[in-house]
N, CA, C and O atoms as a GROMACS GRO file, in nm:
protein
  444
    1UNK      N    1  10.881   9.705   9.661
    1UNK     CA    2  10.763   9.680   9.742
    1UNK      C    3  10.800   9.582   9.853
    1UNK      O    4  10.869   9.488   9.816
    2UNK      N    5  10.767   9.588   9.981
    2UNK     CA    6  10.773   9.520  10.107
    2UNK      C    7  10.659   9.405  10.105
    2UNK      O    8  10.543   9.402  10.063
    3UNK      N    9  10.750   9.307  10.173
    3UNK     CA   10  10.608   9.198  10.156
    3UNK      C   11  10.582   9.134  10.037
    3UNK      O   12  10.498   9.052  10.073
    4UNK      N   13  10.603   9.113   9.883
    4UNK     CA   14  10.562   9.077   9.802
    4UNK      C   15  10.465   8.998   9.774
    4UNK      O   16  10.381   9.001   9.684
    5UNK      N   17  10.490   8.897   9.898
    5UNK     CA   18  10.418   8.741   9.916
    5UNK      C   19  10.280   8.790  10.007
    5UNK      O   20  10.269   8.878  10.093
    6UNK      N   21  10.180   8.694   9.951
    6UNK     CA   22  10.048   8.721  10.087
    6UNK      C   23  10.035   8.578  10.106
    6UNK      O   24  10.082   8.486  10.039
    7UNK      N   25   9.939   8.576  10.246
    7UNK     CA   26   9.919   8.446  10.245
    7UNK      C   27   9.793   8.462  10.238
    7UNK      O   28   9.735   8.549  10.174
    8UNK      N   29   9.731   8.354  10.325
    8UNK     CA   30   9.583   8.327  10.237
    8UNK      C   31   9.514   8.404  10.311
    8UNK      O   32   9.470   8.498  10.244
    9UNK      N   33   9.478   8.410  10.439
    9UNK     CA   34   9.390   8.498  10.502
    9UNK      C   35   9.421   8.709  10.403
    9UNK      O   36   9.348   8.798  10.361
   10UNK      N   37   9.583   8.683  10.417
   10UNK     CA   38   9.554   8.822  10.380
   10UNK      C   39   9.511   8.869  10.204
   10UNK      O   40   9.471   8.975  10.157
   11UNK      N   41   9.538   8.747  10.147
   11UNK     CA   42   9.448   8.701  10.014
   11UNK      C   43   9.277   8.730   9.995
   11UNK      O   44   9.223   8.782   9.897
   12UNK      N   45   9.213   8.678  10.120
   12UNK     CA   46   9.104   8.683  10.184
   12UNK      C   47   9.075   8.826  10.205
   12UNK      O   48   8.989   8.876  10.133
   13UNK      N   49   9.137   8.904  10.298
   13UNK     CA   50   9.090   9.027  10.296
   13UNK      C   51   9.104   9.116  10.148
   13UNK      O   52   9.003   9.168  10.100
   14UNK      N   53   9.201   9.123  10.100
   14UNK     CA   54   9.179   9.183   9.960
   14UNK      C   55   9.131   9.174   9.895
   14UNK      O   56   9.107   9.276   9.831
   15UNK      N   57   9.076   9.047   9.849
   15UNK     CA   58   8.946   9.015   9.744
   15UNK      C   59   8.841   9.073   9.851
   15UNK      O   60   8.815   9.175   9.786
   16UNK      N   61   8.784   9.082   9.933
   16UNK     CA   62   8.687   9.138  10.035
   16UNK      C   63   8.689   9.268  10.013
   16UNK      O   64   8.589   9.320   9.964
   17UNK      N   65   8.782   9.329  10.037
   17UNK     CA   66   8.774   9.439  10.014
   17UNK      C   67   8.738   9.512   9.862
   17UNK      O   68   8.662   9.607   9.843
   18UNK      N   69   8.806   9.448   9.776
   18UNK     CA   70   8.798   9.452   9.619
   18UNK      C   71   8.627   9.453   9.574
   18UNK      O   72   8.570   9.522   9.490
   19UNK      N   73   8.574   9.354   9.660
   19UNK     CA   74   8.413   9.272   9.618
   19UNK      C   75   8.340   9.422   9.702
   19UNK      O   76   8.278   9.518   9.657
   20UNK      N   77   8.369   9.398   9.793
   20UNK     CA   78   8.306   9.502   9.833
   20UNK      C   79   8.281   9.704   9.847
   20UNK      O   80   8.235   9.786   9.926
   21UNK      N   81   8.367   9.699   9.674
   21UNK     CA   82   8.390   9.850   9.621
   21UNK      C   83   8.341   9.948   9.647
   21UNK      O   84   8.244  10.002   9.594
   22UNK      N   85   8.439   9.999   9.780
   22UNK     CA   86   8.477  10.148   9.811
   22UNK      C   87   8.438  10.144   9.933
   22UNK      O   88   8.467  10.232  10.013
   23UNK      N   89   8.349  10.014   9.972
   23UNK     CA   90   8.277  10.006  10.170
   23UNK      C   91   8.380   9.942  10.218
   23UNK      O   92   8.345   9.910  10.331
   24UNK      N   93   8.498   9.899  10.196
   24UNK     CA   94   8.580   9.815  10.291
   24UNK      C   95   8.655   9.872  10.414
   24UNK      O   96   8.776   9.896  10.420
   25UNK      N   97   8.551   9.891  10.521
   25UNK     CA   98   8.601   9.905  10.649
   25UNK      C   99   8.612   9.756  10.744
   25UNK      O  100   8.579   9.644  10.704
   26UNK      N  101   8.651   9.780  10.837
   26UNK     CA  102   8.667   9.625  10.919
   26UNK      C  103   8.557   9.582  10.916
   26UNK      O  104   8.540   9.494  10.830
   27UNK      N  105   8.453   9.613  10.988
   27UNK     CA  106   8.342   9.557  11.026
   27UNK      C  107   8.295   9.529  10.898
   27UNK      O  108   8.288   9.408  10.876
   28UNK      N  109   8.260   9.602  10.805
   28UNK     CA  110   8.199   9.515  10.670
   28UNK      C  111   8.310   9.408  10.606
   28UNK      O  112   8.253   9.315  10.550
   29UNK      N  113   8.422   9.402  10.603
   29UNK     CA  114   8.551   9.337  10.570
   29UNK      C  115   8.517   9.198  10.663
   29UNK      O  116   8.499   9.091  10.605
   30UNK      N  117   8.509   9.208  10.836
   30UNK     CA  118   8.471   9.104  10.859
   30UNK      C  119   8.341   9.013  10.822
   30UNK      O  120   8.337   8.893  10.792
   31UNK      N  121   8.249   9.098  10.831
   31UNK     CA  122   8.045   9.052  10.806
   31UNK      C  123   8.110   8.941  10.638
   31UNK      O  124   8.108   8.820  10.619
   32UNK      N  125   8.157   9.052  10.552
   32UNK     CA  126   8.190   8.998  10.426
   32UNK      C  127   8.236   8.840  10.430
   32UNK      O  128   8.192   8.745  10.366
   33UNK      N  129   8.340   8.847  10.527
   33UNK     CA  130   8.407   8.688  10.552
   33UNK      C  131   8.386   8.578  10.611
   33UNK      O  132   8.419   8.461  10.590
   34UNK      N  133   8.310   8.646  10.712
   34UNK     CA  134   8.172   8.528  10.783
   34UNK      C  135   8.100   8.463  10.705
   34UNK      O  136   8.095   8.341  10.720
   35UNK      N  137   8.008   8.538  10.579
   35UNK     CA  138   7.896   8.537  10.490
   35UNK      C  139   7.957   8.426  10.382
   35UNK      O  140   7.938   8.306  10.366
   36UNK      N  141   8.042   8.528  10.315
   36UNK     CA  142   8.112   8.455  10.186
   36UNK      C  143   8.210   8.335  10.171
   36UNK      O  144   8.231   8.255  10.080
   37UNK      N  145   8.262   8.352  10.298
   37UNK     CA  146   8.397   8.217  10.318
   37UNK      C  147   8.350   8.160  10.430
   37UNK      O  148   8.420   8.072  10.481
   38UNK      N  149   8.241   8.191  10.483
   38UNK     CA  150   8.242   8.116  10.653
   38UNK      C  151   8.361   8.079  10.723
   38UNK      O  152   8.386   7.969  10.773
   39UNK      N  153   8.465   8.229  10.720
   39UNK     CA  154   8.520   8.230  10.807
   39UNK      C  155   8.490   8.287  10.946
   39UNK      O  156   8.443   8.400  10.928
   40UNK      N  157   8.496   8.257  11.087
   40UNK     CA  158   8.492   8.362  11.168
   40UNK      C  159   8.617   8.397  11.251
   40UNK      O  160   8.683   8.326  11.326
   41UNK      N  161   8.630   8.518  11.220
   41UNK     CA  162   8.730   8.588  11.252
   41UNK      C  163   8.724   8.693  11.322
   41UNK      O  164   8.622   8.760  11.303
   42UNK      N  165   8.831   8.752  11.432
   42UNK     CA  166   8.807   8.884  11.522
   42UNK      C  167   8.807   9.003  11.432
   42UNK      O  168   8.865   8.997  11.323
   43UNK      N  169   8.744   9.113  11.473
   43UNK     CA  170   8.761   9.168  11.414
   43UNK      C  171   8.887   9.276  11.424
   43UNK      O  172   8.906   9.376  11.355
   44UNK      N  173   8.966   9.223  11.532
   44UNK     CA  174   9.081   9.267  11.565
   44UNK      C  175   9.198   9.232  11.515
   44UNK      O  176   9.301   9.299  11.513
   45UNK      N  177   9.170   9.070  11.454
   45UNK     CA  178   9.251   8.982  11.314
   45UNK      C  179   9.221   9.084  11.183
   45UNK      O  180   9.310   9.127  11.109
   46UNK      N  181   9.099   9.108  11.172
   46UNK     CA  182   9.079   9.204  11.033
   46UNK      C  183   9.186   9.345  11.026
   46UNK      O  184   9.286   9.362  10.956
   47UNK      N  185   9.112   9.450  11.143
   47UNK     CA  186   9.226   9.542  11.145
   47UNK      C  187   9.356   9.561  11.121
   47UNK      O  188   9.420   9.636  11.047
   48UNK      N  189   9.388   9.455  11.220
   48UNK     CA  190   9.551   9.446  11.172
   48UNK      C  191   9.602   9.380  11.070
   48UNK      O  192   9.723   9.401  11.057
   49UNK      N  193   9.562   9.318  11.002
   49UNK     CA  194   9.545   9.273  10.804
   49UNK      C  195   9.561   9.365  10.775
   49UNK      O  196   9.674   9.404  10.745
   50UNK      N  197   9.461   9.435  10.772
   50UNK     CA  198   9.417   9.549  10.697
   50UNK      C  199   9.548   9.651  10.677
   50UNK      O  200   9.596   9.704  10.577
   51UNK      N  201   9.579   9.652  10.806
   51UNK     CA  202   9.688   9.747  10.872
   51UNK      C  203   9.842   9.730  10.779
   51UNK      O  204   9.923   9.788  10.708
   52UNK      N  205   9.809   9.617  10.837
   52UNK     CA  206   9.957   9.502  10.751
   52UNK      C  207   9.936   9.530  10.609
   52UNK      O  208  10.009   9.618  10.564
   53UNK      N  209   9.858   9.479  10.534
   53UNK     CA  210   9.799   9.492  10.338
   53UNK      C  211   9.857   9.665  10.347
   53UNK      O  212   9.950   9.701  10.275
   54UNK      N  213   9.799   9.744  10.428
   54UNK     CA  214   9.845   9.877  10.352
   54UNK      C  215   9.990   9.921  10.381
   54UNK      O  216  10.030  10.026  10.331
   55UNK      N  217  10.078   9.838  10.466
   55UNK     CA  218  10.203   9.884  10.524
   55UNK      C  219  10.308   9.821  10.367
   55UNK      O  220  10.424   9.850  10.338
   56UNK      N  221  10.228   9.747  10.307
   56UNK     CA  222  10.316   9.650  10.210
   56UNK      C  223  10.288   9.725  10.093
   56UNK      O  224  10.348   9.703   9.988
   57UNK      N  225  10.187   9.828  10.107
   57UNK     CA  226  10.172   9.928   9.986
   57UNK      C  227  10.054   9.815   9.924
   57UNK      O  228  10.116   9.745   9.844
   58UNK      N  229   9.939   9.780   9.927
   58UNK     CA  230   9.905   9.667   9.849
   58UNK      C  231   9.668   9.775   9.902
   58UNK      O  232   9.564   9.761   9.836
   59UNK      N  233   9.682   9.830   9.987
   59UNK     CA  234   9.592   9.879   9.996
   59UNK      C  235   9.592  10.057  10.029
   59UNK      O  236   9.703  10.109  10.016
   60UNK      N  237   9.515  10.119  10.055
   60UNK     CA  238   9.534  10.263  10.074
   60UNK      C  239   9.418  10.296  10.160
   60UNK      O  240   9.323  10.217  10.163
   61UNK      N  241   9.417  10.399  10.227
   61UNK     CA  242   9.299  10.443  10.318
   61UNK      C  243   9.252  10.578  10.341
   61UNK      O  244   9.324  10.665  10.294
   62UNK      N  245   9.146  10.615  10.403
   62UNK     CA  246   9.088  10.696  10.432
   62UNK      C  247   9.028  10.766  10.526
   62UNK      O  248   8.914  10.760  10.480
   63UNK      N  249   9.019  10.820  10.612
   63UNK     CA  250   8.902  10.819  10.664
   63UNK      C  251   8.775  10.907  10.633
   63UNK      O  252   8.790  11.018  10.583
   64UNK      N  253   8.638  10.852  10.664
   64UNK     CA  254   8.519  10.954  10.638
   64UNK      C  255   8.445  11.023  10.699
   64UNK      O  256   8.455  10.991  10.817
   65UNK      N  257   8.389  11.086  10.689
   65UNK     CA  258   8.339  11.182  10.732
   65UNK      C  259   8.288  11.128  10.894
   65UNK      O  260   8.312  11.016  10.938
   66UNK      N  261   8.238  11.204  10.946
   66UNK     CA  262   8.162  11.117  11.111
   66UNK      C  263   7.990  11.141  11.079
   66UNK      O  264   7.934  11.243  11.039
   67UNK      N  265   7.944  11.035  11.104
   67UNK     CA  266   7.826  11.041  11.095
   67UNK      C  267   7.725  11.033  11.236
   67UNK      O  268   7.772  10.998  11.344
   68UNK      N  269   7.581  11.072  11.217
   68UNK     CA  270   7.513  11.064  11.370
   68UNK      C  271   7.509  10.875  11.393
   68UNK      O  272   7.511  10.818  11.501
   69UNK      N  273   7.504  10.827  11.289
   69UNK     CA  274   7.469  10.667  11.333
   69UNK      C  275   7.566  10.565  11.379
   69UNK      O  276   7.529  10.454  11.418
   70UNK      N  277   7.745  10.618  11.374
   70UNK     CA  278   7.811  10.556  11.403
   70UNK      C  279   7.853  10.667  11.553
   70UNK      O  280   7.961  10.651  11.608
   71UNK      N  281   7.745  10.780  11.606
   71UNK     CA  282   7.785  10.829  11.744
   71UNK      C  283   7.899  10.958  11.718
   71UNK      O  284   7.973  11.014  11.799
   72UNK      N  285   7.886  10.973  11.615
   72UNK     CA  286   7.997  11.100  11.574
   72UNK      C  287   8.158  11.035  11.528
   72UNK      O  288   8.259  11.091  11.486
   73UNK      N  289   8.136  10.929  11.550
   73UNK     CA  290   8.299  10.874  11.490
   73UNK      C  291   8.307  10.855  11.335
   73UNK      O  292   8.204  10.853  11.269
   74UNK      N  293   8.416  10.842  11.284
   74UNK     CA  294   8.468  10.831  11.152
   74UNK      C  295   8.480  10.699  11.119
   74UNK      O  296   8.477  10.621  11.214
   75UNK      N  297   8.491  10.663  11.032
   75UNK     CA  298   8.533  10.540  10.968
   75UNK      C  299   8.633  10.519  10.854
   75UNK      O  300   8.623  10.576  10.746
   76UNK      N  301   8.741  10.423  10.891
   76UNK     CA  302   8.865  10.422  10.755
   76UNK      C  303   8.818  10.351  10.676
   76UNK      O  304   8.769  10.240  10.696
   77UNK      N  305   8.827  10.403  10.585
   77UNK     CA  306   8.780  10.310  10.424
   77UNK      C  307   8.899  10.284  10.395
   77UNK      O  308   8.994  10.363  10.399
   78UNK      N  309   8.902  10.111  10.347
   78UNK     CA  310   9.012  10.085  10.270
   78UNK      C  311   9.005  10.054  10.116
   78UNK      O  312   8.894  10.054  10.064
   79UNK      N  313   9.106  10.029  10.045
   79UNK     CA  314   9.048  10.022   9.874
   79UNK      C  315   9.202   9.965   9.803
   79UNK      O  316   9.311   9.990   9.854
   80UNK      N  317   9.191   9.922   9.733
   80UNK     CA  318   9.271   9.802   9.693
   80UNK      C  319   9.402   9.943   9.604
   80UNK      O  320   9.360  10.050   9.561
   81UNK      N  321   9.490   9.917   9.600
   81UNK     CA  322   9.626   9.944   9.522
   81UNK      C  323   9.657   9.875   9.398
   81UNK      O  324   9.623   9.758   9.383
   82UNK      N  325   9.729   9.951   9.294
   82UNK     CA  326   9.725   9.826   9.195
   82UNK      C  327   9.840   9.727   9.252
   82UNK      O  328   9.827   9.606   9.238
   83UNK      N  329   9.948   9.780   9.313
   83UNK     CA  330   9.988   9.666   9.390
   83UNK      C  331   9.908   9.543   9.439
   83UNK      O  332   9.948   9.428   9.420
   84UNK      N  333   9.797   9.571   9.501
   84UNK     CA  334   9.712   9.521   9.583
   84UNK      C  335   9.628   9.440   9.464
   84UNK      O  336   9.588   9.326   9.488
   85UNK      N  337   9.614   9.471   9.400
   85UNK     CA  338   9.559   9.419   9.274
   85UNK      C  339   9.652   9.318   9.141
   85UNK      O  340   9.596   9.279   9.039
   86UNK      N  341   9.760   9.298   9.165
   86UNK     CA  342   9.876   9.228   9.140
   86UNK      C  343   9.883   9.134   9.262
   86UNK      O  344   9.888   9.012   9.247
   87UNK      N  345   9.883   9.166   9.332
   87UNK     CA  346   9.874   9.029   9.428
   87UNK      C  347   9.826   8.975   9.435
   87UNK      O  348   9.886   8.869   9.455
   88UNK      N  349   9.706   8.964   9.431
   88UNK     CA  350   9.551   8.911   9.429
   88UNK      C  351   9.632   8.812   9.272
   88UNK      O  352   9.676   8.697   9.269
   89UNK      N  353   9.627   8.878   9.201
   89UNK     CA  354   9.617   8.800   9.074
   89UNK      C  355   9.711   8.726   9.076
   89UNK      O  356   9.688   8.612   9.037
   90UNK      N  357   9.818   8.750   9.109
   90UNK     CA  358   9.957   8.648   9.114
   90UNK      C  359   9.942   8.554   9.202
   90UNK      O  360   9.977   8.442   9.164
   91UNK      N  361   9.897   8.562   9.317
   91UNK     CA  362   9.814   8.462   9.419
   91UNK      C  363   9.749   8.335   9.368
   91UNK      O  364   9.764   8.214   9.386
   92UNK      N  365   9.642   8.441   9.272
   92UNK     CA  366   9.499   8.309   9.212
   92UNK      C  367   9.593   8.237   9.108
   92UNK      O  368   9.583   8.116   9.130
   93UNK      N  369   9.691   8.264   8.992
   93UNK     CA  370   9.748   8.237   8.906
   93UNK      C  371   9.874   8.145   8.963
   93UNK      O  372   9.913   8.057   8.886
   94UNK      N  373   9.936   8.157   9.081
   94UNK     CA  374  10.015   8.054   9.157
   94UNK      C  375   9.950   7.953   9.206
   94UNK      O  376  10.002   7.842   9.214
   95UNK      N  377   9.799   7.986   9.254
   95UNK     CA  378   9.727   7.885   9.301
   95UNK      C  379   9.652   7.753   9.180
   95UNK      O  380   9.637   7.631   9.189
   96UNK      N  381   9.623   7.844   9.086
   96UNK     CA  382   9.580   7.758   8.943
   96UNK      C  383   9.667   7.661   8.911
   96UNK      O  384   9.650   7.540   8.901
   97UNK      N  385   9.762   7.728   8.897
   97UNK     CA  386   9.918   7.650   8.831
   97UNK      C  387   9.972   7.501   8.935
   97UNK      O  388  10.031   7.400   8.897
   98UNK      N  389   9.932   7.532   9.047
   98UNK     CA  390   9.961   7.410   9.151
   98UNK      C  391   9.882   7.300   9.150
   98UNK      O  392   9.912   7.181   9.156
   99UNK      N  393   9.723   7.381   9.140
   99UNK     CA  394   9.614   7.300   9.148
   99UNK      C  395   9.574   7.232   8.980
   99UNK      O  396   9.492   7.140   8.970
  100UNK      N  397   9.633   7.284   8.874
  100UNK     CA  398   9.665   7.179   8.773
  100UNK      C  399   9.737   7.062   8.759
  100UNK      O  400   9.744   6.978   8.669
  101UNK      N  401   9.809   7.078   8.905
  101UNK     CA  402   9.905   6.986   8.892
  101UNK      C  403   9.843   6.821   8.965
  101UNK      O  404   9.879   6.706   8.939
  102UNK      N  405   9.744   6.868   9.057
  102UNK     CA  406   9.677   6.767   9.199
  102UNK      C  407   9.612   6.682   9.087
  102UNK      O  408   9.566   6.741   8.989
  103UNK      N  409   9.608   6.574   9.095
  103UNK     CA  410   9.550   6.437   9.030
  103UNK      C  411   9.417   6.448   9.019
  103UNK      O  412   9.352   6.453   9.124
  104UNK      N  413   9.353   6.454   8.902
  104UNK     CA  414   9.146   6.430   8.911
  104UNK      C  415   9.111   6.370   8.998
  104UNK      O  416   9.015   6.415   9.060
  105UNK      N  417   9.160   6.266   9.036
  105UNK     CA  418   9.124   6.187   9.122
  105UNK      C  419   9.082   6.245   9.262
  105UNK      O  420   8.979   6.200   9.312
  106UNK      N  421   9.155   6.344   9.329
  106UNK     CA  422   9.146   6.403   9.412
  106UNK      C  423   9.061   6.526   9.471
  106UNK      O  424   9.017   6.571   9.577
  107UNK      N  425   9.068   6.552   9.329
  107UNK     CA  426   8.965   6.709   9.285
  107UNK      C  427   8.817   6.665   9.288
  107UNK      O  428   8.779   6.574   9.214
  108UNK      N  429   8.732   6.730   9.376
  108UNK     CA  430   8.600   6.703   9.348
  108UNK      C  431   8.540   6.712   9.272
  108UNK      O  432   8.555   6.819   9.214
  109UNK      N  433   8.432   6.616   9.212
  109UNK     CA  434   8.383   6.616   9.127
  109UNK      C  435   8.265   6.704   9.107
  109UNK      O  436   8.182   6.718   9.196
  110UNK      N  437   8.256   6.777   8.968
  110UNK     CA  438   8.192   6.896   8.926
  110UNK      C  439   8.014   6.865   8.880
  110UNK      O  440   7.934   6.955   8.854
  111UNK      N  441   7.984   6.727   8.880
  111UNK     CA  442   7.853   6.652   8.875
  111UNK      C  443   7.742   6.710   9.004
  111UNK      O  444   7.630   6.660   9.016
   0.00000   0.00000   0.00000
């Protein structure tokens, strides 16, 4: 597999995509990341994620049918790989393991 490693934004889109089962096109991929992470991001940063996640084998795509409300155009659906689904988890599980390590002191308090 190409790529093994993600970083965080493209961490970000895969759980997005994952949460949002079987609708993950850009535009909902971005709306998703505005909403949920208050990130704002182009949606031209999303695409090419997107683009990138499936070149590493970690997502897969589609396109659908054309509809009258998007003007006769299609839309690519993207959808997670179990690759893509191993990353994610090896990600959160590298991230746990570090963040056991940061002092209470530092960690906000759960009160």
């Amino acid at each position: 597999m190409r790529g093994a490693h993600i970083g965080e934004f493209e961490e970000l889109v895969l759980m997005a995509v994952a949460a949002l089962s079987g609708e993950g096109y850009g535009l909902a991929v971005r709306e998703f990341l505005v909403e949920k992470a208050n990130r704002k991001v182009a949606l031209g940063a999303i695409h090419a994620t997107l683009y990138r996640l499936q070149e590493k084998g970690m997502l897969r795509s589609e396109l659908e049918g054309a509809t009258e409300k998007r003007g006769g155009r299609r839309k690519r659906m993207f959808r997670l790989t179990n690759t893509g689904v191993e990353s994610i988890r090896k990600a959160r599980e590298a991230r746990e393991r570090v963040w056991s390590l940061v002092p209470s002191a530092l960690k906000p308090s759960t009160t």
